[in-house]
C-alpha positions as CSV (number, residue, x, y, z in Angstrom):
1,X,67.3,103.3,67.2
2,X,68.1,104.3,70.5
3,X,66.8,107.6,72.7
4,X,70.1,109.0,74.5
5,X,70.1,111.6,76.9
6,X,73.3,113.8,77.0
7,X,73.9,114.6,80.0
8,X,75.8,117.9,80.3
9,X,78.7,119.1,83.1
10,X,79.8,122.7,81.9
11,X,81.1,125.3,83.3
12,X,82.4,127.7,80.5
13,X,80.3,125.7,77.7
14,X,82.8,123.8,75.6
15,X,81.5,120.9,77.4
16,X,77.9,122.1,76.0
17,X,79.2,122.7,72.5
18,X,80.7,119.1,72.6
19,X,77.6,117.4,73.4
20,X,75.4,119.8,71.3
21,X,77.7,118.3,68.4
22,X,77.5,115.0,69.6
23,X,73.7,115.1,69.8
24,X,73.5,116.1,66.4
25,X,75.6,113.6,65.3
26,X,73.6,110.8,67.0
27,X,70.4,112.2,65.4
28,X,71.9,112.1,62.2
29,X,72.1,108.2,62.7
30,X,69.1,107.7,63.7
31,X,68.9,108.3,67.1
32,X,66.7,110.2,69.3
33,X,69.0,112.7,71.2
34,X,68.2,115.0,74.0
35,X,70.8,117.5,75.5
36,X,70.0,117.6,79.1
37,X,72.0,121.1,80.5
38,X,70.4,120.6,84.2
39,X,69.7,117.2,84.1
40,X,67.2,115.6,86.8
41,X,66.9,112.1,88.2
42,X,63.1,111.2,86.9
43,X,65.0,112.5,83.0
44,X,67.4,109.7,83.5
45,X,65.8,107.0,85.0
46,X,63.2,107.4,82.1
47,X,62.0,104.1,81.2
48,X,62.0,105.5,78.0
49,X,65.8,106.1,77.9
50,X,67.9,103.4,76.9
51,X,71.5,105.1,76.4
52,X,73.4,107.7,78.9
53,X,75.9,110.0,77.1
54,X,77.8,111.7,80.1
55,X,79.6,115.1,78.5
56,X,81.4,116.7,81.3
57,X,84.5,118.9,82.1
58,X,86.3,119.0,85.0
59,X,86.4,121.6,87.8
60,X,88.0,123.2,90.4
61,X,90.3,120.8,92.1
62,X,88.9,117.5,90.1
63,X,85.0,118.8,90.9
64,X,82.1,117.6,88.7
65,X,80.7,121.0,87.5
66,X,77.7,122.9,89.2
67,X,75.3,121.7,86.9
68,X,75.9,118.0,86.9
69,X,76.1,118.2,90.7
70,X,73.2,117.8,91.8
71,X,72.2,114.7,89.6
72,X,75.6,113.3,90.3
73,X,74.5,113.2,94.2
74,X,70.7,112.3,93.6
75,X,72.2,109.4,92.1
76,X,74.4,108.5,94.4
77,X,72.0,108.8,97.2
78,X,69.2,107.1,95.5
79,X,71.8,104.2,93.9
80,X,68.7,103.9,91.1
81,X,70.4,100.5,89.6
82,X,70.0,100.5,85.8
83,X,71.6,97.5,83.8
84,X,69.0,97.7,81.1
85,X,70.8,101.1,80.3
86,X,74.1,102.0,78.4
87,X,76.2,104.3,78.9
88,X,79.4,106.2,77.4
89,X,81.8,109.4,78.6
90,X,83.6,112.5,76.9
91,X,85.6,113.6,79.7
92,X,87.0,116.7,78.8
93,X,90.5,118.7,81.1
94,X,93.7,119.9,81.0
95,X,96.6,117.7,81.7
96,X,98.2,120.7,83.5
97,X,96.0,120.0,86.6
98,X,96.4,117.1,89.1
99,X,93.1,115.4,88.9
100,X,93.1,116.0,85.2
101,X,89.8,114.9,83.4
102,X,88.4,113.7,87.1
103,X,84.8,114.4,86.9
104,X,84.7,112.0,83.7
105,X,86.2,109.1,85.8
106,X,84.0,110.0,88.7
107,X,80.5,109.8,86.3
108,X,82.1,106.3,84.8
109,X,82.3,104.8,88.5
110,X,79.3,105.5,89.2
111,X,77.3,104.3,86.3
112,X,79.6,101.1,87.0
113,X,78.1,101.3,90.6
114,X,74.3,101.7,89.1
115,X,74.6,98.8,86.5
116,X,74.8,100.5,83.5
117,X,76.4,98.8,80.9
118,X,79.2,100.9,79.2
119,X,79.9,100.5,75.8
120,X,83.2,101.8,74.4
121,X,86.3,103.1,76.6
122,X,85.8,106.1,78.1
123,X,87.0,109.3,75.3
124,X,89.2,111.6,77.2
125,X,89.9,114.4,75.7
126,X,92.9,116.8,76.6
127,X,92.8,120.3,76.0
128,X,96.6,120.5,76.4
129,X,97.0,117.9,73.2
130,X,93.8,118.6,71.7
131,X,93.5,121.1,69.1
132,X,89.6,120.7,68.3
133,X,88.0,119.0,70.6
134,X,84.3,118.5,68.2
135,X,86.1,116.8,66.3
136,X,88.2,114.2,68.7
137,X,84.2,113.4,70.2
138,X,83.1,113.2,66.2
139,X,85.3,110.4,65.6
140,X,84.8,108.7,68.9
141,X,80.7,109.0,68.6
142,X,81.2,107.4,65.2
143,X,82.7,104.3,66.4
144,X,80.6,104.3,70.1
145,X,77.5,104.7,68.1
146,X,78.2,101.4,66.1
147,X,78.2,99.6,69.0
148,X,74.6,100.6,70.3
């Protein structure tokens, strides 16, 4: 089975829950998930970690939130290419806003730009049209972590 880092962008923590519920999920398939709330370069480039699980909202005016930041720009700095690695996003916003579910599609191009290999489209999940959002990522997990 695979070891997945989840890599966490939250600002008021429904982002965390998300991945927390993801994680457990994954680990209940077999997997060996780690929730990763200020995640560093040397975590992700791990030769040890073979799958990327990107869990972010979106801030501000389409930011990546404060905690994902910094690896977001470490990465992009240090273009660390990666195509033995997969990868997969739960992008999580409000269609009321402009750059609705932005940081998601920001973390996807870059992984595209590092070589990771996606698996699965993208799960956007809108907190507009979205009741409960644990379960939208459930069902999406359950079908992304087929393919790994």
């Amino acid at each position: 089975m695979a070891n997945i880092k989840v890599l966490v962008g939250s600002t008021y923590g429904n982002a965390k829950q998300v991945a927390d519920d993801c994680a457990e999920q994954l680990n209940g398939l077999g997997h060996n998930t780690v929730v990763l709330e200020e995640p560093e370069l040397d975590e992700v480039v791990a030769e040890e970690t073979d799958v990327l699980l990107v869990c972010t909202a979106t801030i501000g005016l389409g930011e990546i939130p404060n905690n994902l930041m910094p690896l977001y720009a470490k990465l992009k700095d240090n273009t660390p290419l990666m195509p033995e690695k997969r990868y997969g996003v739960i992008s999580l916003g409000d269609s009321g806003y402009q750059n609705f579910a932005n940081a998601g599609k920001q973390m996807d191009e870059l992984m595209q730009e590092l070589q990771v290999q996606r698996v699965g489209e993208p799960l956007v999940i809108d907190a507009c049209e979205t009741e409960d959002q644990e379960e939208a990522a459930s069902e999406w997990v359950s079908g992304w972590a087929a393919q790994l």
